[in-house]
Every structure is written in C-alpha cells, then in structure tokens.
C-alpha positions in Angstrom: -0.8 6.8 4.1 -2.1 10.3 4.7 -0.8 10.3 8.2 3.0 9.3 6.6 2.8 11.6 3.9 2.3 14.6 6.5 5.7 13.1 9.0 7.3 12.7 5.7 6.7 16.6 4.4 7.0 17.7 8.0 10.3 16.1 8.2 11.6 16.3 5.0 12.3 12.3 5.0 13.5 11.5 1.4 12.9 7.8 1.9 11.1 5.6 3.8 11.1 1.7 4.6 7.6 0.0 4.1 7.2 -3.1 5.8 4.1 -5.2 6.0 2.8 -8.6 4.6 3.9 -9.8 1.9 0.0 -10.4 0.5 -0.7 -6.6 1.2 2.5 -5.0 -0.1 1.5 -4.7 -3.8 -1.4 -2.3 -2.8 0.2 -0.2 0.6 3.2 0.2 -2.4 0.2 1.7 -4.4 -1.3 4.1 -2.0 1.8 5.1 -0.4 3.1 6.3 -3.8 0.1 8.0 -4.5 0.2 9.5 -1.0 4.0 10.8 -0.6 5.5 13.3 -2.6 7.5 11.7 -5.8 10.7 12.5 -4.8 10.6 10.6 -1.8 12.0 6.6 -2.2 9.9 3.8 -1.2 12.1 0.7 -0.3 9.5 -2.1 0.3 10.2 -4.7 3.0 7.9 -7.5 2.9 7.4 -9.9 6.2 6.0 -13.2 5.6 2.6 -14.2 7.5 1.2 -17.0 9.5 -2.3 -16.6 8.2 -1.6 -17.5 4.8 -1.1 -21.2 4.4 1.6 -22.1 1.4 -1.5 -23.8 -0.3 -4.0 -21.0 -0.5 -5.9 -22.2 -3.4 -7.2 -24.8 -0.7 -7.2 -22.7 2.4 -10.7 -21.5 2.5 -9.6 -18.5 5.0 -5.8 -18.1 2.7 -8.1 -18.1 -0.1 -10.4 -15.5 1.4 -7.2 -13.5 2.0 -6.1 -13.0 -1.2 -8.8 -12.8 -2.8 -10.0 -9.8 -0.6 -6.7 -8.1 -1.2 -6.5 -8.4 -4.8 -10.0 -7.3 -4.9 -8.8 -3.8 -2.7 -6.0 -3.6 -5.1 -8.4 -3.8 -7.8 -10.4 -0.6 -6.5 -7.1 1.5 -5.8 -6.3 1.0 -9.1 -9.2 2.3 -10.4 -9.6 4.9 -8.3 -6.0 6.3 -9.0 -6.7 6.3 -13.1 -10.1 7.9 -12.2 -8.8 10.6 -9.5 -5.2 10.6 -10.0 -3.1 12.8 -7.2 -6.1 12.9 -5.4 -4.5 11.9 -2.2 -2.0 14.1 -2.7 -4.7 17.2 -2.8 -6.0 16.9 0.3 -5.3 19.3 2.9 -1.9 19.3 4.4 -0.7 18.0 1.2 
C-alpha cells in the first residue's frame, strides 16, 4: 500500500483498480484507503480463488483461510481507530 500510494502521488493517478481475492479484498480495500490520498477512487475488482473450497466451514485449510483473514482485518481495524492517518504520515507521504 505504501509502495502504491508513492506511484499514485508521484503520478498524480486519481483512481486506481484493486484486484485481488475475493477473501482478502475487504482488508487490502482497508489499507489502501488508509494508504492513498482521499481524493483518489478505489474501484475494487475481486478474482475468485481455487484455495477456498465453496464449503469452507468444513475445509479445514478454507476454514483456516478465513479465519486468518478476518483475524488481520480485525487488527487493521483496530489499529486504524487507534493511529488513524498513520500510514498516511510516513515519509513520502
């Protein structure tokens, strides 16, 4: 995210496309909107995966998956109420 916000403000990009998993686009939606500047779009793409079975509840590595991710998304949260804009202070930002 650091690395995109710098293209982003080097370039003066006023949107970008984010793809990735579907799993993992709730959070990289997270930090890349904490990362870029606000007046920059986000337009989220999400891809499907193959290593998350339709019936993750009895997927013991789908299971895993998820609940690792929600667990990350958990601590960004967090640490955006506790340090908001903090990604947006660091140098080059």
């Amino acid at each position: 995210a650091i690395y995109a916000r710098d293209l982003v403000t080097r370039h003066k990009v006023t949107s970008v496309k984010l793809i990735t998993s579907r799993y993992h686009m709730k959070r990289a939606t997270l930090i890349l909107r904490n990362a870029l500047p606000k007046d920059v779009a986000i337009y989220p793409h999400p891809v499907d995966t193959r290593n998350l079975k339709v019936r993750w509840w009895s997927d013991g590595g789908s299971f895993k998956l998820l609940f690792s991710e929600f667990y990350k998304y958990c601590m960004f949260r967090f640490f955006f109420m506790v340090a908001p804009g903090e990604l947006r202070a660091l140098p080059g930002g």
